[in-house]
N, C-alpha and C positions, 0 to 999 in steps of 0.2 A: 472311385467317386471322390469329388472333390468339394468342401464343403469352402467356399468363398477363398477359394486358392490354396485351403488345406488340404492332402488327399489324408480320405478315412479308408479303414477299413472294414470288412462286413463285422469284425469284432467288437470293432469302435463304437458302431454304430449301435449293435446288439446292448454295451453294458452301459450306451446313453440312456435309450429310450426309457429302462424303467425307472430313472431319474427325473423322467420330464416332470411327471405325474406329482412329485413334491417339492419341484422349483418354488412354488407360489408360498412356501414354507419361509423359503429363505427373505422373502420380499419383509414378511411377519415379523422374523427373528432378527431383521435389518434394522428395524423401526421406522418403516415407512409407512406411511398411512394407508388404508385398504378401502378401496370403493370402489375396484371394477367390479366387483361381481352383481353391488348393488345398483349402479348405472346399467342404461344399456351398452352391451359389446360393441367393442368399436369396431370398422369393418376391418382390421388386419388380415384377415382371410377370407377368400368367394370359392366354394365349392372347394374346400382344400386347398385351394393354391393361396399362395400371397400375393396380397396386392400390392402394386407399384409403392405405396405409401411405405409398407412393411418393411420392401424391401432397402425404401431410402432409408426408413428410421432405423432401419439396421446398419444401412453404411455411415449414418450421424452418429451413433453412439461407438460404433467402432472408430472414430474421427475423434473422439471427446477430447485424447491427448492433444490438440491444436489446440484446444484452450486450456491444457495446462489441468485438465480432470484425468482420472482414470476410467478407463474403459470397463475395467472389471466392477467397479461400483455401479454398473448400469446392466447387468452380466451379458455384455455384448458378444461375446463368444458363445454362449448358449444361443441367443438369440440366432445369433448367426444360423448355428449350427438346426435350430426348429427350422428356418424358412429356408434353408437349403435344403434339408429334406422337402417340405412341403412344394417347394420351386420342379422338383423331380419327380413327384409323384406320390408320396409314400403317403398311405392312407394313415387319417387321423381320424380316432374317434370323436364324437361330438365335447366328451368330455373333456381330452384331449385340444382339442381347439379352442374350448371355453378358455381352459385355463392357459395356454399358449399366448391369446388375445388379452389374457390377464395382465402378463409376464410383461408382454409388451409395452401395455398402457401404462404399465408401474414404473416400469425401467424408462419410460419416456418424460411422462411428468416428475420424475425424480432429479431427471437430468434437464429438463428445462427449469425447474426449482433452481437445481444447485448453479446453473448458468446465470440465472436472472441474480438471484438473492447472495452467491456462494455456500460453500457447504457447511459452516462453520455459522452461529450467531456470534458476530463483535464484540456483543455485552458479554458472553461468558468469557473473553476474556479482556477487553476493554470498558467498565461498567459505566465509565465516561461519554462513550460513543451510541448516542442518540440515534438510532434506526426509523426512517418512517414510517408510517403506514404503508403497508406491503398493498399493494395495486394491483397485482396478477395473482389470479388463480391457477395454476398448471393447471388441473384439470380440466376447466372452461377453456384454454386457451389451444389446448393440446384439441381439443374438441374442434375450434373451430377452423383450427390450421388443416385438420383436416378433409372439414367441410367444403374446404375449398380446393383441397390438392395442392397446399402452397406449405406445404412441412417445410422443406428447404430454408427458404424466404423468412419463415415465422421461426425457425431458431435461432436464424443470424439477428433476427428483430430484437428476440430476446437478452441477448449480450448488453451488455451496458456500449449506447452509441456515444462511445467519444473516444476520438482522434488518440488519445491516448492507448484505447485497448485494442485497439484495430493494429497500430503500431507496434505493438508488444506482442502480441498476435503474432505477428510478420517476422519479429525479432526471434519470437520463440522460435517458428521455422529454420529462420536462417542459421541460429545458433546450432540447433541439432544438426543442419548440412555440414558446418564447419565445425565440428567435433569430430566427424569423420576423418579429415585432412588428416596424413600421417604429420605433419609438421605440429599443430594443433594436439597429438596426443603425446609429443617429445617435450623434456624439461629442460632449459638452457642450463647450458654449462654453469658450475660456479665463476663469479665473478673476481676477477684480481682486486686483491683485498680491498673485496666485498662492496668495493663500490666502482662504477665504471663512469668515468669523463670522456666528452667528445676527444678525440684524436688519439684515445689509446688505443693498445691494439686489444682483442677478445678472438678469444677459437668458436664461440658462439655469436657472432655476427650474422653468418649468413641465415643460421636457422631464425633468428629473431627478425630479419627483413620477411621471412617466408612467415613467420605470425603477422607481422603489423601488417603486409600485403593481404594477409588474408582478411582482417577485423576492419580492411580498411583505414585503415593508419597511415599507409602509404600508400598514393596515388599511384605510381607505375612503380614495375621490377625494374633495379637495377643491377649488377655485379658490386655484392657488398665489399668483398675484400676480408682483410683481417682486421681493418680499422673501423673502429666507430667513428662514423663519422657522416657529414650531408645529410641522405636524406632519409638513413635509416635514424639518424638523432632528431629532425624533425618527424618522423611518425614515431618516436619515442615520447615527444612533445604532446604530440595530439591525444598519447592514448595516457600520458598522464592526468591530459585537462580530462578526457574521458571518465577515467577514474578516480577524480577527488584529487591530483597529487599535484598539485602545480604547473609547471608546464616548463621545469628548468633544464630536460635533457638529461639530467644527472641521474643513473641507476645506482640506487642506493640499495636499503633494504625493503623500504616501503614499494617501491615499482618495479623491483627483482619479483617480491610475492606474487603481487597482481599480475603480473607476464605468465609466472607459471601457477595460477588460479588454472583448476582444471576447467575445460567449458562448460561442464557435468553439473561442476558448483552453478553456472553465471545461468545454466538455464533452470536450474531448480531456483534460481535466485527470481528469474522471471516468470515461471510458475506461483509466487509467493506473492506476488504484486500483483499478477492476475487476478488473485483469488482474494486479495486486499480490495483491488476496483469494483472487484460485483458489490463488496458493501458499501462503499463510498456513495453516497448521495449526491454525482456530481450534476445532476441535470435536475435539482431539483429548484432551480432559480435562474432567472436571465441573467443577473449577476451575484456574484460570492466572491469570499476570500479563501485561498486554499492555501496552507502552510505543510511544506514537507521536511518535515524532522530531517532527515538524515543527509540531504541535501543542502539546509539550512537555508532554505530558499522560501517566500512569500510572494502568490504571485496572484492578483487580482482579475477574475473574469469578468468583461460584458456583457457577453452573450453565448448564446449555446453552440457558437461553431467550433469551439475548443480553443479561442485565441487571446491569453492574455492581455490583459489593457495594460498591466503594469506589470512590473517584476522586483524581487528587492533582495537583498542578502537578511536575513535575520540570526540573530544570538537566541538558544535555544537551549532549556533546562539541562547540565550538569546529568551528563552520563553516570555518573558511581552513585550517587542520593539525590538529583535535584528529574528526574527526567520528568520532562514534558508530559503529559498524559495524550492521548488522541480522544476526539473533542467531536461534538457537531452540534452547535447552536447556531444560536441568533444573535448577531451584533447587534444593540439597542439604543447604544449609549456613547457618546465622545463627552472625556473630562477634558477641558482646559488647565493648565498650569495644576495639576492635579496633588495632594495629600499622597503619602503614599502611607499608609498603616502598616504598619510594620509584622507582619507575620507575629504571632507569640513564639514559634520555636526559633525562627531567625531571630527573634530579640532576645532571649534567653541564651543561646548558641554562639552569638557574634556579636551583638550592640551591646549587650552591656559586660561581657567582660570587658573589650571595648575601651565603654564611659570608665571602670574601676581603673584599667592602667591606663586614659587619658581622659578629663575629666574635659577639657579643651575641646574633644571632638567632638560636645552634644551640642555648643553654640558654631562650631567649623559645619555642621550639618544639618544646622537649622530644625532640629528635635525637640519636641516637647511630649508632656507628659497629656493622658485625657484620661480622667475616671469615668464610671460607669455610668454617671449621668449627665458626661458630654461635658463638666469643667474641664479648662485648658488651664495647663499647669507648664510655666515656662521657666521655672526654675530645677536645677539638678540637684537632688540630695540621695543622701541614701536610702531615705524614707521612700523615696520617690522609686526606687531602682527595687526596693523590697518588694513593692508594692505590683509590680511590673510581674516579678519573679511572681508572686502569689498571684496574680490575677485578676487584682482591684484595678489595676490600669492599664492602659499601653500605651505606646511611643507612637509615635508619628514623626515622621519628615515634612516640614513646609512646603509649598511651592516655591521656587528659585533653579537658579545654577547647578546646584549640588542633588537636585533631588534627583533618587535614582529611578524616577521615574521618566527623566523627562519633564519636557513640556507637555505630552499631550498621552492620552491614556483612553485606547477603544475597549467598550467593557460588552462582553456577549457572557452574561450572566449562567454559573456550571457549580457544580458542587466542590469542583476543586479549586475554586477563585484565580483564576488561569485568563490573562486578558494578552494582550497587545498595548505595548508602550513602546515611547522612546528611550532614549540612555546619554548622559554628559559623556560616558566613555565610550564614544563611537571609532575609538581608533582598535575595537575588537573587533571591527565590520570587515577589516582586511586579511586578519585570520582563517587560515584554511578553513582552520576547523575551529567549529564554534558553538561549543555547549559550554556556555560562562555563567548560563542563571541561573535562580532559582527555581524554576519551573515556567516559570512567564517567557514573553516573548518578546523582544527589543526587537525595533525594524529601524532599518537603516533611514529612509528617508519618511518620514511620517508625513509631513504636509504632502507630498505624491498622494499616501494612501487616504489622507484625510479628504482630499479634492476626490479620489474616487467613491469614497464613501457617502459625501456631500452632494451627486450630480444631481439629485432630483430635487435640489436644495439650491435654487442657482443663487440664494442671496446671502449664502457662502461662499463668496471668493476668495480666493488666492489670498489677497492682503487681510481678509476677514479674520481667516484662518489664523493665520502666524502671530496678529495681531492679539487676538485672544488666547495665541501658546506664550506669548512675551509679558501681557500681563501680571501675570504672578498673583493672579489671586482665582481661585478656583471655582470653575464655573463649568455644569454638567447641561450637555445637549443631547436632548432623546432625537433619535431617528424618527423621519416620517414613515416610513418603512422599515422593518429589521430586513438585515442583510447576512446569508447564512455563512457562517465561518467554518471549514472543516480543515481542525488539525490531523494530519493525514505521515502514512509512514512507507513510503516507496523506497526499495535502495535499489531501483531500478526506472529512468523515464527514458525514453525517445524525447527529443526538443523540436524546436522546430530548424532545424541546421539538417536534423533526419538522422542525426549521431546516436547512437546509446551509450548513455551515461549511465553506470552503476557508485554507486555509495554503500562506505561501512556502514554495517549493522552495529549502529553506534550503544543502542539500547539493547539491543540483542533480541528486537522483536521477531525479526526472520526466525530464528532459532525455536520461539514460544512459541510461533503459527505453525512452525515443521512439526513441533512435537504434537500440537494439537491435533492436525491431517493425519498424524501419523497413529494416533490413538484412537481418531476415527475409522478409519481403513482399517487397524488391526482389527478392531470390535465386528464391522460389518464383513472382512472374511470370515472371523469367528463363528458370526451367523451362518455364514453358508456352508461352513465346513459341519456345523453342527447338523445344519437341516440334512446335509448329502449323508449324512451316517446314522438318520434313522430309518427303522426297517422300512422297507414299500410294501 
């Protein structure tokens, strides 16, 4: 007998059965909610047998690994294993079938939850990251997908639709085929010291043509040789822009790593991003600003087809103390020629040691002093610097040249005071890599993003704009509408070139979301090992 391509034995079968009966245990000691018994039964079975529906929803949760879930969190092998009996005949008692029909609804809506929402709430560990009001019910939904016999249709619905996870999706598949490759599972030779230039020669050539050929790196096979060199250095090229590394040809240490990154890592890498986009709120607006940390990329949407209006490089909170938070507001507000107040622990920590060993640089930086009830104070003394330190006053930056804010300053109001600005020192824009702030976000071209934030504003032009960032005296504009901002953390997208690009886990957020999947998964076998080992 074969239960959905496994064969059993009459054994097998014999020391399932008396397991069936406190499956509905494990759902309990899961922590998943319980209300099939007090609903009516859904039709999972007619006269014993299973129905068409059953039988899909069995092959969907057996599928779940395509989106980067497990299968066993939905106990699609049991499942399996009920409607293959039932598919063959084996008689079931009514109670029996109750709770089977249970098993199923549970393991359905569970898995259309963790499809739609992910498995994981954001806030316990991003307490920054704003979640909306949740819009689906599994349960009602699961109901009516059936009502109709369109289970299929109505899970792929449920996925988050945008172009991004469908692509990632694709990418997940293709990843696991090219993992197989024996080239794919060999490490390149070491490198003559340690670093390799077009025209040397390497005993690992030809294996590394058979990686880039395979990742798509290189266009056609050619006979590498012992030389690096043509067009195994251009798909070198391609797969360092891929990866964050420039795009010099030169294997260093940095593009030796990434060459030999197992594929194992890069698809748990897009499993991690999958499971980032169920919570992202990215269709929750015709137009938004989306910022990807790890990337350090800012890129503005119009509309819900997934196509960027703009795009931009950004500078991005300081990996070791300064990171960025992930965020999901409302943009409200654009400051002109903006104040910038100066944090208390950055002015305590850096401005006025500072002012103590250069007394110079509080009029080079156009600083002043403001007590608690809004006097401005433009002279520097020690009084003035004690006072800072104590908490009677703080410093501010004028608006001008030097401020480090910029000209212009977008404010989507957050507990961690986390906005979008510009920066005087835009020659950090060309930097690979770019965590230089304090937690804030510098955009490269801001009047771009100002004009995109302004459209339904048309008597904000172009010259309007720049002209009120040149002013120098500061002047705040509420939005007609808030425009949703999500700072967001992928170290994996598809573009639209159809390339995959992967990025370091600069923050080490991959690693917090691993451990967290990984502490839920241990808990809900726990449950199930626990339910299987009490008496029947």
């Amino acid at each position: 007998m074969t239960w959905f391509g496994k064969r059993t034995s009459a054994a097998d079968r014999r020391e399932w059965r008396p397991r069936i009966g406190i499956l509905w245990i494990v759902v309990l000691l899961s922590g998943h909610g319980w209300n099939a018994f007090a609903d009516e039964r859904l039709p999972w079975f007619e006269n014993g047998r299973p129905t068409i529906d059953a039988i899909q929803a069995v092959q969907i949760l057996q599928s779940a690994d395509q989106d980067g879930l497990d299968p066993d969190d939905y106990q699609a092998s049991a499942l399996a294993r009920i409607v293959d009996d039932a598919r063959r005949g084996t008689r079931q008692s009514s109670e029996s079938e109750s709770e089977h029909s249970a098993l199923m609804t549970q393991a359905m809506e569970q898995f259309i939850s963790d499809l739609h929402f992910g498995r994981l709430d954001p806030r316990d560990l991003y307490p920054s990251f704003k979640v909306p009001p949740k819009q689906l019910d599994p349960a009602a939904y699961l109901r009516q997908a059936l009502a109709g016999h369109a289970l299929a249709p109505a899970i792929r619905n449920v996925a988050p639709q945008l172009p991004l996870y469908a692509n990632l999706r694709q990418t997940l598949a293709n990843y696991r085929e090219l993992a197989k490759l024996p080239a794919m599972q060999q490490r390149l030779p070491q490198l003559p010291a340690n670093k390799l230039a077009p025209g040397q020669s390497y005993a690992g050539v030809d294996l590394l043509a058979q990686k880039l050929l395979a990742l798509g790196d290189m266009a056609i096979a050619e006979t590498a040789g012992a030389d690096y060199k043509g067009a195994v250095v251009d798909g070198v090229k391609a797969f360092q822009i891929r990866h964050g590394l420039g795009g010099d040809g030169i294997i260093g240490k940095g593009t030796f790593t990434e060459l030999n990154t197992p594929l194992a890592e890069r698809i748990h890498q897009i499993e991690l991003t999958l499971e980032r986009l169920r919570w992202t709120p990215l269709l929750m607006s015709d137009r938004m600003i989306v910022v990807n940390i790890p990337e350090f990329v800012l890129r503005a949407y119009g509309t819900k087809d997934g196509a960027p209006g703009i795009s931009m490089n950004v500078i991005v909170g300081q990996a070791l103390n300064r990171q960025t938070p992930l965020i999901v507001e409302n943009l409200r507000y654009i400051e002109f020629s903006p104040y910038w107040n100066i944090p208390t622990s950055i002015a305590k920590a850096e401005v006025l040691p500072r002012l103590h060993r250069d007394p110079a640089y509080f009029n080079q930086q156009g600083l002043e002093f403001v007590g608690k009830e809004g006097q401005v104070v433009t002279e520097l003394s020690s009084a003035n610097l004690d006072a800072v330190m104590r908490g009677t006053m703080r410093i501010r930056q004028r608006p001008g040249p030097a401020n480090a804010l910029g000209d212009i300053k977008f404010i989507f109001p957050n507990n961690d005071d986390i906005y979008l600005h510009h920066t005087p020192a835009v020659a950090l824009f060309a930097r690979q890599r770019r965590d230089f702030s304090h937690g804030c976000i510098r955009v490269e071209d801001p009047v771009a993003l100002a004009k995109f934030v302004l459209q339904d504003q048309p008597e904000w032009t172009e010259q309007r704009i720049r002209s009120a960032m040149d002013r120098g005296k500061s002047a705040t504009l509420r939005l007609k509408e808030p425009l949703p901002v999500v700072i967001a953390y992928a170290t994996v997208i598809v573009k639209k070139d159809h390339k995959v690009y992967f990025f370091n886990d600069i923050y080490g957020n991959d690693k917090i979301l691993d451990a967290a999947l990984r502490k839920q998964g241990s808990s809900r076998r726990s449950a199930r090992q626990k339910a299987l080992s009490l008496p029947n």
